[in-house]
C-alpha positions as CSV (number, residue, x, y, z in Angstrom):
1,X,124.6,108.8,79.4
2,X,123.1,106.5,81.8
3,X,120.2,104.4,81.8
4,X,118.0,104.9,84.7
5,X,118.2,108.6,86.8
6,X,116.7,108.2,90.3
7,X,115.9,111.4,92.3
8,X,115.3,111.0,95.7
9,X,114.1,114.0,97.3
10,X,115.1,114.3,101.1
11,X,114.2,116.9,103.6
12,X,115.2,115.6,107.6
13,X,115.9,112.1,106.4
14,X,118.9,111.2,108.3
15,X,117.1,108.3,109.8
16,X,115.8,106.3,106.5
17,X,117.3,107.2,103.9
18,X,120.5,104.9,103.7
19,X,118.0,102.4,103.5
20,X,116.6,104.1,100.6
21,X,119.9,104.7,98.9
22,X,121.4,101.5,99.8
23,X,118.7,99.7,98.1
24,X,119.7,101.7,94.9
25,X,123.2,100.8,94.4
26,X,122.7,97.5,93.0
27,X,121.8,99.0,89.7
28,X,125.3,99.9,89.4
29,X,127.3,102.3,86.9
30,X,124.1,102.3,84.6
31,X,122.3,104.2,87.6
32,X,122.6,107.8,88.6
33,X,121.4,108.4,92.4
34,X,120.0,111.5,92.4
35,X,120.2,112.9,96.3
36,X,118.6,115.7,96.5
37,X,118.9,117.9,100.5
38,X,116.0,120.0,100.2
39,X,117.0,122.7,103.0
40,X,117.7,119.9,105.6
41,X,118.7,122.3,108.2
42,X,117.4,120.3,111.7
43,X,119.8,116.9,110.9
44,X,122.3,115.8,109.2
45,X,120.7,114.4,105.7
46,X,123.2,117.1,103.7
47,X,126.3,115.5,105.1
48,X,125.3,111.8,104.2
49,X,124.4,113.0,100.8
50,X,127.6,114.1,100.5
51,X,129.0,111.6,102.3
52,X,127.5,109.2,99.2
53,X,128.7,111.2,96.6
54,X,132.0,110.7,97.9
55,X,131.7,107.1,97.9
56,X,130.1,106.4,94.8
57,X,131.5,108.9,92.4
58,X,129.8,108.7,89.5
59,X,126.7,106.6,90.7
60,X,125.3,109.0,93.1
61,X,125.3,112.7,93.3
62,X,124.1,115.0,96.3
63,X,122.1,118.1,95.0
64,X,121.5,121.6,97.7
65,X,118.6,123.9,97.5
66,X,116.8,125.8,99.4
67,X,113.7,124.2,100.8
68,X,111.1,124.2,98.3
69,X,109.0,121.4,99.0
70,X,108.6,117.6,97.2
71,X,107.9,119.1,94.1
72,X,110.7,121.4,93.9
73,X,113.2,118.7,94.7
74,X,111.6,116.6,92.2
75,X,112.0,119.2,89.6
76,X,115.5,119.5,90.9
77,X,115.9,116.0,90.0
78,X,114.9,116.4,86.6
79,X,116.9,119.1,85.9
80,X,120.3,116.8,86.5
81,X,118.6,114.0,85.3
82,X,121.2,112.8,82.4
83,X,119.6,109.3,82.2
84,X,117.0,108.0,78.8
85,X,114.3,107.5,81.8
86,X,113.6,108.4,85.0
87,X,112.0,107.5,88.5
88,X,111.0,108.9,91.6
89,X,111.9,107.3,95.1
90,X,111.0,108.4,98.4
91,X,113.5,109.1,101.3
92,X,111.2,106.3,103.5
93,X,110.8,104.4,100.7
94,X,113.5,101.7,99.1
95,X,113.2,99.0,95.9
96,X,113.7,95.7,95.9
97,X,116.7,94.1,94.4
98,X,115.4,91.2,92.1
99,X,112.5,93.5,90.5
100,X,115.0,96.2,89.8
101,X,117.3,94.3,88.1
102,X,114.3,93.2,86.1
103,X,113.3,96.6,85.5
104,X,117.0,97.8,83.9
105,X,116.6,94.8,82.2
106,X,113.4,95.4,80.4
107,X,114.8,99.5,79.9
108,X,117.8,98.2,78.5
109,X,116.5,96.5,76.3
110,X,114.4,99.4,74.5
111,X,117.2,101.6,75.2
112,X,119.2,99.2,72.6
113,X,116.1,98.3,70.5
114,X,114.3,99.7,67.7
115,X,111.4,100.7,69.7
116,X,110.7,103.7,72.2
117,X,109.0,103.4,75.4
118,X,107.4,106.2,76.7
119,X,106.2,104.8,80.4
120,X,106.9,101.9,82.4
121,X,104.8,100.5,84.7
122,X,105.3,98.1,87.8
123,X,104.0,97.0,90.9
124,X,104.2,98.6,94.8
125,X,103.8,97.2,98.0
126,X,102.4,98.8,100.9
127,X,104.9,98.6,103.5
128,X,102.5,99.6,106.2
129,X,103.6,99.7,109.9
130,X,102.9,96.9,112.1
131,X,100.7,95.3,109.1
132,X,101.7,91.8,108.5
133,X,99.6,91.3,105.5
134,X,101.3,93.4,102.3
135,X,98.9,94.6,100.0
136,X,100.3,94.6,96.5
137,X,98.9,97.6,94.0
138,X,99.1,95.3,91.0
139,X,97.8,95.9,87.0
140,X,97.1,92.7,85.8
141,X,93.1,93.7,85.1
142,X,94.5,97.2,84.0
143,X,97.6,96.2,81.3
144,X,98.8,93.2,79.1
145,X,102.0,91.9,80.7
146,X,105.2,91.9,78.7
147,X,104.5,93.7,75.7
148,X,105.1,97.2,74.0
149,X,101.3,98.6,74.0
150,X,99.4,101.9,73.8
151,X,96.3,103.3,75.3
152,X,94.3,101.4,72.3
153,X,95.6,98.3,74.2
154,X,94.7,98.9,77.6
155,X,92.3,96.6,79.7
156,X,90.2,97.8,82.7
157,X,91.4,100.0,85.7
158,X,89.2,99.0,88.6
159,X,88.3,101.2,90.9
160,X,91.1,102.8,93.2
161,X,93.4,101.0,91.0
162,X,95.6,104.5,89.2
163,X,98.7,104.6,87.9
164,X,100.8,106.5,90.8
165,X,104.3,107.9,91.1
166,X,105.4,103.9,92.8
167,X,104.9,102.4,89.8
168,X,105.6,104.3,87.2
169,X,109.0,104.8,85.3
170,X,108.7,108.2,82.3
171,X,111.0,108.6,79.4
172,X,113.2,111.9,80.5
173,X,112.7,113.6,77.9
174,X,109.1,113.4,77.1
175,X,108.7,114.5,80.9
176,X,111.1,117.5,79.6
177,X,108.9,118.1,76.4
178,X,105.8,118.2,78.3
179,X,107.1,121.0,80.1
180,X,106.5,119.0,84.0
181,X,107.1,121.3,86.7
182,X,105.5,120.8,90.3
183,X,104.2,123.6,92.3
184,X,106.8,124.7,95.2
185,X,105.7,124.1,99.0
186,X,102.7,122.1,98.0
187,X,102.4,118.4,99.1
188,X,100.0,115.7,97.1
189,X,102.6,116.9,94.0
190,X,103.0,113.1,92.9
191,X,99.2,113.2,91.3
192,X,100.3,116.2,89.0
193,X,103.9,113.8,88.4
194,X,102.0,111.2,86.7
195,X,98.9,112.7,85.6
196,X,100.4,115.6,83.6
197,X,102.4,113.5,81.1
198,X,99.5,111.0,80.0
199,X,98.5,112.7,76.7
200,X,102.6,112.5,75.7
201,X,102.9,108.7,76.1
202,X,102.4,106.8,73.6
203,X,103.9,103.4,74.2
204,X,103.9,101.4,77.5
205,X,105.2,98.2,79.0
206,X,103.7,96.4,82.2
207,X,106.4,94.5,84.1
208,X,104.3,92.9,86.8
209,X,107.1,92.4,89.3
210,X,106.8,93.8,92.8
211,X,109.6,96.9,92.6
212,X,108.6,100.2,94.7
213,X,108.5,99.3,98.2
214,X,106.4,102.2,99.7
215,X,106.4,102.9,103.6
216,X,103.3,104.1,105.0
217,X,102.7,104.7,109.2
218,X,104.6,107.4,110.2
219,X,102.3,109.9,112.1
220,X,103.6,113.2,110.3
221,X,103.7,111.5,106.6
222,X,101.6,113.7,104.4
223,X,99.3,110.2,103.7
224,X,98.3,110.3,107.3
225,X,94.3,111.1,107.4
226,X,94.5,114.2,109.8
227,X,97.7,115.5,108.3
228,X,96.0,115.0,104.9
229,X,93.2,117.2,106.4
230,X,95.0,119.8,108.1
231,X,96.6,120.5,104.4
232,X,93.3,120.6,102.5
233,X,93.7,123.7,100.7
234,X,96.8,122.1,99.4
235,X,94.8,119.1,98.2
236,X,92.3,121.6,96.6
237,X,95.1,123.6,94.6
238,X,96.7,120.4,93.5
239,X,93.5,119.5,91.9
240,X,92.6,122.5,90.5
241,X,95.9,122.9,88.7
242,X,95.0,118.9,87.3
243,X,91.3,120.4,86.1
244,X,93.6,123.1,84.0
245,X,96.2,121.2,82.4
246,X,93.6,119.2,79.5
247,X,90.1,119.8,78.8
248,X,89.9,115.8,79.1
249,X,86.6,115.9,77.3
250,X,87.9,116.7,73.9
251,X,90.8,114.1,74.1
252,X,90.0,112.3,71.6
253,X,91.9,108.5,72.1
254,X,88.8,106.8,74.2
255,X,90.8,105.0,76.9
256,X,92.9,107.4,77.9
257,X,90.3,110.1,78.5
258,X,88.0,107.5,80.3
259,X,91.3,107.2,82.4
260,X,91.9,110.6,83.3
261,X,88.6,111.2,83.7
262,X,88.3,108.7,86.3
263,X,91.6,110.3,87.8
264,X,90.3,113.9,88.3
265,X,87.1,112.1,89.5
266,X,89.1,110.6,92.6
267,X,90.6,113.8,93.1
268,X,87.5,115.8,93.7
269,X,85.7,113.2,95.5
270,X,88.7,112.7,98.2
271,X,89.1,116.2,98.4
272,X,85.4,116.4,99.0
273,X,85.5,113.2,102.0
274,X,88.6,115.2,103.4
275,X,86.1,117.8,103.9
276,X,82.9,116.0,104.8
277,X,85.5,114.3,107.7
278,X,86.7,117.3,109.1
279,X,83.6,118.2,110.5
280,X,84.1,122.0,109.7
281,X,81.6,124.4,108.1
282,X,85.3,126.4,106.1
283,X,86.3,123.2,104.5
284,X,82.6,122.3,103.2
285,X,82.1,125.6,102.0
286,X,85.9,125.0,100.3
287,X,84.6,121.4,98.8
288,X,81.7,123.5,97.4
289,X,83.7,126.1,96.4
290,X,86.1,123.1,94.1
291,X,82.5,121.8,92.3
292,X,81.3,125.2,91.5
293,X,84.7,126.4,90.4
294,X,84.7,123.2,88.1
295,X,81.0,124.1,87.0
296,X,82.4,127.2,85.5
297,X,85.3,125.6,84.3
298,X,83.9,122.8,82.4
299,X,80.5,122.5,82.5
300,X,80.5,118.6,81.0
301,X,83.2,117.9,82.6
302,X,81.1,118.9,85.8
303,X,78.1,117.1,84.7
304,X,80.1,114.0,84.6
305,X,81.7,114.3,87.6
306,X,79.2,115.6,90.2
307,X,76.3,113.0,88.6
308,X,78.5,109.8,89.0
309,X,78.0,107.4,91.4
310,X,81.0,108.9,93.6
311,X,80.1,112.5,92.9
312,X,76.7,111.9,93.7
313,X,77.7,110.4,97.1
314,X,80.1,113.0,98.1
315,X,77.5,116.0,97.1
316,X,74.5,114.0,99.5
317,X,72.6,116.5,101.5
318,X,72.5,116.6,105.3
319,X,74.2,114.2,108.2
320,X,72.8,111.5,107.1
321,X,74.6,112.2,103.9
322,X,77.9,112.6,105.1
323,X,77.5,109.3,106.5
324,X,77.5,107.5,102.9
325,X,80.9,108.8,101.7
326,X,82.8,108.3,105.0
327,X,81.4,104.8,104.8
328,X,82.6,104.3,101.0
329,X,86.3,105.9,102.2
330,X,86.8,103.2,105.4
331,X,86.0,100.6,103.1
332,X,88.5,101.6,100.4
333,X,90.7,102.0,102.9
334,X,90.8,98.4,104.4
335,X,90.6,97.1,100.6
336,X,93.6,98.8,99.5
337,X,95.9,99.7,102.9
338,X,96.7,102.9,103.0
339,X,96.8,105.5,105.4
């Protein structure tokens, strides 16, 4: 069995993702590379997968599927997964050596220990194009550093600051018990990755060392504002499928259902900019469709939602209200670095 399984899902990756293997291999025998060609048909990204498979027997293993989307190769992933935990990396993403080595250090030494850990949870960089300042998501305000905790222990998460699929490392098979599986063809999957298994983890560790290196600036990345817009009705489904997993009002440990909460919360109101900044009278009568649906859903969840600061300021009427929420998203934007 091995310690660490890492799926990487690639579809047309020829051009990044040595990088992203390469950066793997340090973890050695311990490590499985999970390579998975999702229907790569227009390079040659099935041919280097195999071509590491070869040349690492034992470390890395190439996986073929049709093409079923990020999800679907992350599912794939888990389904060979034979390590005690396991972690997602991206094709134009890669790790950094001294933070991993940290990282199986920390695993190993629960794997070996008397104590189980559930989630682990590190820091990403924003590895954004032509940027020459890196902004580092970190959790120092969220999660005590260096110790076994649960969601009794937890600090504050500021806002924008969530747990996302960069920084977080799941046991295998409490991803496996919670019965994870993402939706096929549907990007914006990673949300549904982290959030789903919440409510099954009951330790965590905070490891504030700067591991997921996450590359952001390519004009057809699924981050990319207009890309993100031209798929909003994929951005709608993925947060309607996160409204039906929990009624997160009735959870009854405090912090974690402030937590998710706060998540869904993000989700509906960047659905809702996505909307307000298209400019189109179909996607505002979608974002109105989302809060309604949610009315009827969960009515206090609702309530909570659409009467909060955020949810008030996405839900402002006329041009003048549009105006507010757009504002609030530029600024978020320069604060944290992305898209």
């Amino acid at each position: 069995m091995k310690l660490l399984s890492v799926a990487i899902p690639c579809y047309n990756s020829e051009s990044y993702m040595r990088h992203c293997i390469d950066s793997l291999l340090p973890g050695g025998e311990e490590v499985e590379i999970l390579i998975v060609d999702d229907g790569s048909a227009k390079d040659s990204t099935a041919e280097i997968a195999d071509e590491y498979e070869r040349n690492y027997p034992g470390i890395c293993k190439a996986i073929h599927q049709e093409n079923g989307g990020h999800g679907e190769a992350v599912n794939a992933g888990l389904r060979n997964a034979t390590g005690i935990y396991f972690k997602v990396v991206d094709s134009d993403d890669w790790v950094d050596e001294s933070a991993y080595m940290e990282i199986l250090n920390t695993l190993r030494r629960f794997v070996f220990g008397e104590k189980t850990l559930d989630m682990l949870v590190s820091n990403f960089v924003y590895e954004k194009q032509g940027s020459k300042r890196k902004k580092v998501m970190n959790y120092r305000t969220a999660l005590p550093e260096n110790e076994l905790i649960d969601w009794d222990d937890v600090k504050v998460f500021v806002l924008g600051q969530y747990i996302l699929m960069h920084s977080v490392i799941y046991r295998t098979e409490l991803l496996k018990q919670c019965g994870l599986e993402l939706p096929k063809h549907t990007f914006y999957v990673d949300n549904i990755f982290v959030y789903q298994p919440l409510p099954h983890v009951k330790t965590m560790y905070y490891l504030n060392v700067n591991f997921y290196r996450y590359f952001i600036g390519r004009d057809d990345q699924s981050v990319n504002e207009q890309v993100m817009i031209g798929r909003i009705d994929q951005q709608i489904r993925v947060t309607k499928l996160m409204l039906s997993y929990y009624d997160v009002t009735k959870i009854k440990q405090r912090k974690l259902r402030r937590y998710m909460v706060r998540y869904l919360e993000i989700m509906m109101v960047i659905t809702s900019i996505l909307a307000i900044k298209s400019g189109t009278e179909e996607n505002m009568e979608k974002k109105e469709d989302l809060w309604q649906s949610l009315r009827k859903q969960n009515l206090k969840l609702y309530l909570r939602l659409r009467y909060g600061f955020l949810g008030q300021g996405v839900n402002l009427p006329g041009k003048g209200g549009m105006k507010f929420p757009i504002a609030i998203y530029k600024m978020t934007q320069k604060f944290f670095g992305f898209n």
